[in-house]
BAVEXZA-252353 format. One record per residue (C-alpha): x, y, z; residue in three letters; residue number from 0. Coordinates in Angstrom, 3 decimals, always signed. Example, Ala and Ser with C-alpha at 12.3 -4.5 7.8 and 13.67 -1.06 7.14 Angstrom:
R        xx        yy        zz  type  seq
R   +12.300    -4.500    +7.800   ALA    0
R   +13.670    -1.060    +7.140   SER    1
// end
This chain:
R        xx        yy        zz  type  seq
R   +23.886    +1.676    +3.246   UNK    0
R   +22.056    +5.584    +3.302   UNK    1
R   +21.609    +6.927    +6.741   UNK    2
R   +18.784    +8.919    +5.462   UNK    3
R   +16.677    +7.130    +8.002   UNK    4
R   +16.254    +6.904   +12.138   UNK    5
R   +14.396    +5.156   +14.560   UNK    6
R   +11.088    +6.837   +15.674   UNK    7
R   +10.022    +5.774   +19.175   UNK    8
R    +6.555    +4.686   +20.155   UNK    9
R    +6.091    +3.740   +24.240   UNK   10
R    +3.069    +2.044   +23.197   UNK   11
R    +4.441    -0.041   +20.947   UNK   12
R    +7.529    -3.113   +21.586   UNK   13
R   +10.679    -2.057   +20.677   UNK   14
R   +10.577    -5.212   +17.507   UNK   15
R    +7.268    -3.397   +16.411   UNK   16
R    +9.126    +0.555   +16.486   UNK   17
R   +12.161    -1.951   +14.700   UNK   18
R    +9.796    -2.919   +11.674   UNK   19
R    +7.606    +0.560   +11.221   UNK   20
R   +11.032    +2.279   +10.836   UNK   21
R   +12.544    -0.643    +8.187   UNK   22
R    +9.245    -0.726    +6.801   UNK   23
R    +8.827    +2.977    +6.039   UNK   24
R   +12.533    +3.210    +4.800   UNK   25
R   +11.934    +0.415    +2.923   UNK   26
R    +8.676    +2.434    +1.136   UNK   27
R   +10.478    +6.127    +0.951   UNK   28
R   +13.471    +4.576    -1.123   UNK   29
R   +15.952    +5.209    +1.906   UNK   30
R   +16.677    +1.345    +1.272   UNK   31
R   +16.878    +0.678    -2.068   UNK   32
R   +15.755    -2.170    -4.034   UNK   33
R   +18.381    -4.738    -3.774   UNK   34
R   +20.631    -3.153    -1.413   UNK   35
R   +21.621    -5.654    +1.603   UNK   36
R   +20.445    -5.280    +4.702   UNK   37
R   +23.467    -6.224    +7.734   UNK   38
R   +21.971    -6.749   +10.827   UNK   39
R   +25.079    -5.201   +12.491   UNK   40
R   +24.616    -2.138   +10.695   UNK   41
R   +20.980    -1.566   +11.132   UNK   42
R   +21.695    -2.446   +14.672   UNK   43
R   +24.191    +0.259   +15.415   UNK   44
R   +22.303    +2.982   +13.105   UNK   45
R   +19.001    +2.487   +14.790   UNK   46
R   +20.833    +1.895   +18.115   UNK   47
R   +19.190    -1.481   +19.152   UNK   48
R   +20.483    -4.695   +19.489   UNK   49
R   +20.569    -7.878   +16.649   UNK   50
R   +17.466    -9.574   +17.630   UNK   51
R   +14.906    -6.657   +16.861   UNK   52
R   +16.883    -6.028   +13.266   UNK   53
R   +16.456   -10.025   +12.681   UNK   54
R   +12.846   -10.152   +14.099   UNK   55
R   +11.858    -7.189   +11.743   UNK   56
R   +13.292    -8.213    +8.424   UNK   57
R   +11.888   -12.109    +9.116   UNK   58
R    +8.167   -10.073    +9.220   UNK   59
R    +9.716    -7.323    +6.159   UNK   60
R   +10.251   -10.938    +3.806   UNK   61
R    +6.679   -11.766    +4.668   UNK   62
R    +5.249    -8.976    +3.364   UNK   63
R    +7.151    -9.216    +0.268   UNK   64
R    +9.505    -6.313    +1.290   UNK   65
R   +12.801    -8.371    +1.967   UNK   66
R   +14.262   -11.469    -0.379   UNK   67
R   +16.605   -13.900    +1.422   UNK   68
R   +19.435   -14.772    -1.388   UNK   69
R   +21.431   -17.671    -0.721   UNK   70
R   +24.993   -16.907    +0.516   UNK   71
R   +24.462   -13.364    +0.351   UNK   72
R   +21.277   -12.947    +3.202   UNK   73
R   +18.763   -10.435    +3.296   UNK   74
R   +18.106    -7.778    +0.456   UNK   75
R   +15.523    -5.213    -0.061   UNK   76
R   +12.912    -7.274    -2.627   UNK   77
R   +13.440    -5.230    -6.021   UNK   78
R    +9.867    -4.725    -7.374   UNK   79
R    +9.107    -6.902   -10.570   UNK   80
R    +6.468    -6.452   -12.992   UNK   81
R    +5.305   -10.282   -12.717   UNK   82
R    +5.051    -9.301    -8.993   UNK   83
R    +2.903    -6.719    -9.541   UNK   84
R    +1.008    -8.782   -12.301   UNK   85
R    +0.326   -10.921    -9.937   UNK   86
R    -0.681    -8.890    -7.454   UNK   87
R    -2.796    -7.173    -8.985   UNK   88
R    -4.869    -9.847   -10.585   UNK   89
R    -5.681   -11.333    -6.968   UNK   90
R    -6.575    -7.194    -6.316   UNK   91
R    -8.448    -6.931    -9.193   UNK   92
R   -10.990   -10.127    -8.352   UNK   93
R   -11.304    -8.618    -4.808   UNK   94
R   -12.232    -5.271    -5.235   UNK   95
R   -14.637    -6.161    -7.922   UNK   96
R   -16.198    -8.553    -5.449   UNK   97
R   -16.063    -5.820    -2.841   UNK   98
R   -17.825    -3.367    -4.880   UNK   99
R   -20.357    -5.516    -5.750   UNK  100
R   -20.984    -6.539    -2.107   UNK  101
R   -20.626    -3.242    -1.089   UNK  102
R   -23.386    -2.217    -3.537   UNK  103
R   -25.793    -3.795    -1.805   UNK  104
R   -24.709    -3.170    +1.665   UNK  105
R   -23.369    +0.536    +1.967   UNK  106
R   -25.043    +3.117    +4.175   UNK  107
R   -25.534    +6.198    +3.416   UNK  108
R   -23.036    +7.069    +6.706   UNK  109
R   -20.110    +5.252    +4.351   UNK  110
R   -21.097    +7.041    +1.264   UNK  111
R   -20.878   +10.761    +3.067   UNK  112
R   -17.456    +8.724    +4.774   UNK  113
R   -16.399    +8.014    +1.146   UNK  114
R   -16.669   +11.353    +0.031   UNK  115
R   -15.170   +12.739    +3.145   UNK  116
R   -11.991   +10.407    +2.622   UNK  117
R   -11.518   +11.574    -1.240   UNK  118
R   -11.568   +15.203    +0.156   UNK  119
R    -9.101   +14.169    +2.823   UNK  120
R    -6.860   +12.403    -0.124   UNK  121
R    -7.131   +15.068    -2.422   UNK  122
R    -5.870   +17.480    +0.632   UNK  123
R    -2.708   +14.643    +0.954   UNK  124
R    -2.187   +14.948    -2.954   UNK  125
R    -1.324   +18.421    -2.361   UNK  126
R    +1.829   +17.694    +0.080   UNK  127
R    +4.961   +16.182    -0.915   UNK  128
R    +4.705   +13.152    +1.922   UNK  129
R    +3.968   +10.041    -0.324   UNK  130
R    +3.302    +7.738    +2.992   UNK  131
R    +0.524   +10.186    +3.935   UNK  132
R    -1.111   +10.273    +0.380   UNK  133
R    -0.698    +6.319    +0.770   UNK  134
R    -3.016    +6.417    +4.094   UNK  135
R    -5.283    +8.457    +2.625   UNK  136
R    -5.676    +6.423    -0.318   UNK  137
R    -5.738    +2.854    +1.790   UNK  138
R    -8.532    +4.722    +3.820   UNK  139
R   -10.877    +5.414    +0.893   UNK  140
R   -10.522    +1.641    -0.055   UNK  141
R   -10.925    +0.466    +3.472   UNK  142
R   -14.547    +2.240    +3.755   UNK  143
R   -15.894    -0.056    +0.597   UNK  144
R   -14.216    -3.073    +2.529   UNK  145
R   -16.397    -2.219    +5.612   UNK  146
R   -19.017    -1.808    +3.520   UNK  147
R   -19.416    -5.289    +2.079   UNK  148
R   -20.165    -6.561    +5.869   UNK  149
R   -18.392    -9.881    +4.624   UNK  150
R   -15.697    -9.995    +7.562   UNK  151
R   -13.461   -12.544    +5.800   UNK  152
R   -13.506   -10.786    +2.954   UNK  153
R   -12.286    -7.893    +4.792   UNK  154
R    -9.313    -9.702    +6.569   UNK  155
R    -8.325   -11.115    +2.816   UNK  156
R    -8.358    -7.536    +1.257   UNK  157
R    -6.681    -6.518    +4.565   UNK  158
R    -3.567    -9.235    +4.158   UNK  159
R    -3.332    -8.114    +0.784   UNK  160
R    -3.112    -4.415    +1.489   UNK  161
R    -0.014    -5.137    +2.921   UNK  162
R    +1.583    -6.627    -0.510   UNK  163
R    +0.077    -3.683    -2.608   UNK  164
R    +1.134    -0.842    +0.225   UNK  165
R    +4.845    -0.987    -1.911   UNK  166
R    +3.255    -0.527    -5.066   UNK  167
R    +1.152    +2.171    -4.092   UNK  168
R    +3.988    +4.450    -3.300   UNK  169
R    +5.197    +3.571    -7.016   UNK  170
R    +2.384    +5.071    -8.609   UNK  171
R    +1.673    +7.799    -6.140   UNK  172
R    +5.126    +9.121    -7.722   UNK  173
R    +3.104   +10.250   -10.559   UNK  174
R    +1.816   +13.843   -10.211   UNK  175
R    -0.461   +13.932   -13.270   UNK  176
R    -1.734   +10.652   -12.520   UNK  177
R    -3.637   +12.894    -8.950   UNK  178
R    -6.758   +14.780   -10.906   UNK  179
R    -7.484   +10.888   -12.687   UNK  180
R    -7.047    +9.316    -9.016   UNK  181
R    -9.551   +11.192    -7.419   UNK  182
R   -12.036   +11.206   -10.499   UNK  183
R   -12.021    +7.103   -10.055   UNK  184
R   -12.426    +7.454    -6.303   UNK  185
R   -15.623    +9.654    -7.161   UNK  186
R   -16.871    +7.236    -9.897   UNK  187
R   -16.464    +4.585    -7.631   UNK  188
R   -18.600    +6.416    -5.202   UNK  189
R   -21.586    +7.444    -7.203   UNK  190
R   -21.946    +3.758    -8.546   UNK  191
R   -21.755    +3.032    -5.100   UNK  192
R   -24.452    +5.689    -4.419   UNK  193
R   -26.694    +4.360    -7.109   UNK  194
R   -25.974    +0.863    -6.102   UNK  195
R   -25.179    -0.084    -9.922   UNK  196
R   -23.575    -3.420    -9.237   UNK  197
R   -21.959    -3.526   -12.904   UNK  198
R   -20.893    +0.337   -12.850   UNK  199
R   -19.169    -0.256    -9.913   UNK  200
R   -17.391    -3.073   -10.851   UNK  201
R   -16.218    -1.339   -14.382   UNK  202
R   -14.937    +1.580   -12.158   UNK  203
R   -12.707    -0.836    -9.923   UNK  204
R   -11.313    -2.540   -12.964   UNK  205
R   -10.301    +0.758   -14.763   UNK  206
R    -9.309    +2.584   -11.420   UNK  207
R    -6.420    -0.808   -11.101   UNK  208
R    -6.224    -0.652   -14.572   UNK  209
R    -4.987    +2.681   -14.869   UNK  210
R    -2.626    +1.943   -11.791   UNK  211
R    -0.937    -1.336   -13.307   UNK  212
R    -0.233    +0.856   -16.452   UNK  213
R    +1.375    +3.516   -14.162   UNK  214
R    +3.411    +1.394   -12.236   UNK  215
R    +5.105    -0.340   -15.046   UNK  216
R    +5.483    +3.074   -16.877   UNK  217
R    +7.652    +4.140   -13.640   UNK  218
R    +9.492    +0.576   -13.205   UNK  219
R   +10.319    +1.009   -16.859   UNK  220
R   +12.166    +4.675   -16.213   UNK  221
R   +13.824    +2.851   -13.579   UNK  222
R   +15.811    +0.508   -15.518   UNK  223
// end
């Protein structure tokens, strides 16, 4: 098991919750690998907490698609498939283009100047080496076009799913020369948003995943 990782402390938060954040972002970093097992005794005595925490976290880590229980063997970091992201991916796909759409006819011209603010911000991340940060940034463009469809249960759907896409994310945020097309998309998006072209919107979504999906698999491929 790498000991590339620690415990970061948060007094605002329960010790279970400080438990998962640090599993969670080892998990996304590659400090646990895909398919390497996860021994509560030896998370325990690394992150210098008790059992119940470790077992607590990776019961909400195999929720979120991050952990695979294997019979006889216990928990495992969940190796990323391609029919997982396939399927992910489709359910994204349908969302966002539903988002945009909504969004379309509901976005204020504070959200655009937001939107364009956030792309800024994520190009700024692009320029780092800290692949969680770029994440945020990207999550935060997206989450401004949620807010914007003023459809709260669509929100909390895209919001669960978030979650499940966060690990692929930090796949194709690996690829540098996949940056200038990233933020290009984000802009597209933005101007059909701007123009509130229903159909030009929705194109842009489907390409911007598009191009994603075809990134991701290009990097799970190398991996092999």
């Amino acid at each position: 098991m790498t000991t590339d990782f620690e415990i970061k402390m948060d007094a605002y938060l329960p010790l279970r919750d400080v438990v998962f954040n640090s599993l969670r972002q080892a998990i996304l970093r590659g400090d646990l690998k895909p398919g390497e097992r996860l021994m509560e005794i030896q998370l325990a005595n690394r992150l210098g907490v008790s059992r119940t925490p470790v077992r607590e976290a990776i019961r909400k880590l195999e929720l979120e698609g991050l952990v695979q229980m294997i019979p006889r063997k216990g928990a495992e970091v969940a190796k990323i498939t391609v029919k997982d992201l396939e399927d992910v991916l489709e359910v994204r796909t349908a969302l966002e283009e539903l988002a945009v759409r909504d969004a379309c006819e509901n976005v204020t011209q504070e959200q655009l100047d937001r939107l364009g603010q956030a792309n800024e911000e994520f190009r700024r991340a692009l320029e780092g080496e800290d692949l969680l940060v770029c994440g945020k940034a990207d999550m935060n463009f997206h989450e401004i076009i949620y807010e914007a469809t003023n459809n709260r249960r669509l929100m909390q759907i895209l919001n669960n799913l978030r979650e499940q896409m966060y690990r692929y994310r930090m796949e194709y945020l690996k690829d540098r020369e996949m940056y200038p097309v990233l933020l290009r998309e984000h802009e597209t998006i933005r101007e059909a948003l701007g123009a509130r072209d229903r159909e030009k919107a929705g194109a842009a979504i489907r390409d911007h995943i598009e191009n994603q999906r075809e990134s991701i698999i290009n990097s799970l491929r190398e991996d092999e």
